[in-house]
C-alpha positions in Angstrom: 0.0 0.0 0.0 1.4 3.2 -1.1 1.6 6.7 1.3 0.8 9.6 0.4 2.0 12.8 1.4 -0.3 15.9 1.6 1.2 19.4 2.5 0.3 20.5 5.7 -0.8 24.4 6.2 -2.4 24.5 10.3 -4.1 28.2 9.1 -6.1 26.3 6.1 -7.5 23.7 8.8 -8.8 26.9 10.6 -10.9 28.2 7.1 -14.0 29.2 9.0 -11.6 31.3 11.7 -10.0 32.9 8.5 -13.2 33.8 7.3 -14.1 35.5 10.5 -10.8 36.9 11.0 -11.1 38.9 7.5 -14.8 40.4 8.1 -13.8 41.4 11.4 -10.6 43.5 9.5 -12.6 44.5 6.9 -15.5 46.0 9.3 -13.3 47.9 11.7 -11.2 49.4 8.3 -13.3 49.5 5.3 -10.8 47.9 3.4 -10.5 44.9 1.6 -8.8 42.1 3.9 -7.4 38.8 2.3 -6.0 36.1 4.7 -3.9 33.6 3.4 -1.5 30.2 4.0 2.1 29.9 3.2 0.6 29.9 -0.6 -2.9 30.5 -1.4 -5.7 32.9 0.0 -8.2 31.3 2.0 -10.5 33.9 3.2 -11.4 37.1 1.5 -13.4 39.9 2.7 -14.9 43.1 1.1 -14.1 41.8 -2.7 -15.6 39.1 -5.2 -14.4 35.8 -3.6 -14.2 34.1 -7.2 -11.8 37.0 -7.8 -8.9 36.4 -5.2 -9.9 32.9 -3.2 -7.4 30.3 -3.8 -5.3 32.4 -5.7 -1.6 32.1 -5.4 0.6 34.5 -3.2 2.7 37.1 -4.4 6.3 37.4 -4.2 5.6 40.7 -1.8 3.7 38.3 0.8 6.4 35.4 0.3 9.2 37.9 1.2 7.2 39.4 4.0 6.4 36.0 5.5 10.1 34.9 4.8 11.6 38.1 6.8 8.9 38.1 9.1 7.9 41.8 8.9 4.9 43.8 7.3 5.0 45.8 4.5 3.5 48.9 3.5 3.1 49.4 -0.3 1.5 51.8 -2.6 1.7 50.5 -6.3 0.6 52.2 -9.7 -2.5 50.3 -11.2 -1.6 48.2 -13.6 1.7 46.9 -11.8 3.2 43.5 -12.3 2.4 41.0 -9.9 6.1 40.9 -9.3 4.7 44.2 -7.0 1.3 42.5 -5.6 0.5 40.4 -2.1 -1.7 38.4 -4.5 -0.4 36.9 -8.1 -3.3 37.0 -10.8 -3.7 34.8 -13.7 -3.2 37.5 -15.9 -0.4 39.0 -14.5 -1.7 42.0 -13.9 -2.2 43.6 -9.9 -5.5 44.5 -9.3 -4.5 45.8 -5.6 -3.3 49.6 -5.4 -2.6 50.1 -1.6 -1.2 47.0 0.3 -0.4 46.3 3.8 0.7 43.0 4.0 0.9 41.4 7.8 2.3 38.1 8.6 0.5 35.7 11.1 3.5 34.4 12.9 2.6 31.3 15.0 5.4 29.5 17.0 8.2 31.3 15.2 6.1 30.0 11.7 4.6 32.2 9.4 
């Protein structure tokens, strides 16, 4: 019998917290609030779900996960991805101000 091995992300187990977690920032701000796992959003509030659930991560909230600090960013519209918390199929960032915030759980982002 064969084993298979299954990635393991403890924030995706916790989906309907997420959820929560992202209405609650988006009603005390106003603003659209994504929550994500080490790669793909999982909770999305104050925009069309289709439009950013399950989408990949950015290289902006990789690198801010990887050094463990937030980031404040303010991009043209129409910047590359290469600029966005959130990579799009088309390439194309559809976010204009960004604060990105890692979760950091036992020393884990």
């Amino acid at each position: 019998m064969g084993r298979f091995l299954k990635k393991y992300s403890p924030i995706g187990e916790l989906g309907e917290f997420a959820k929560e977690y992202a209405d609650s920032l988006y009603e005390s701000t106003g603003h659209i609030a994504i929550i994500t796992d080490r790669d793909t959003v999982i909770a999305v509030s104050g925009a069309p779900k289709k439009e950013f659930l399950n989408q990949p991560v950015g290289n902006l909230a990789e690198q801010s996960m990887e050094d463990r600090r937030g980031i404040v960013l303010n991009a043209e519209p129409g910047s590359t991805c290469a600029s966005c918390a959130i990579a799009h199929p088309d390439g194309e960032c559809r976010l204009t101000a960004q604060v990105i915030a890692p979760i950091i759980a036992d020393g884990h982002p």
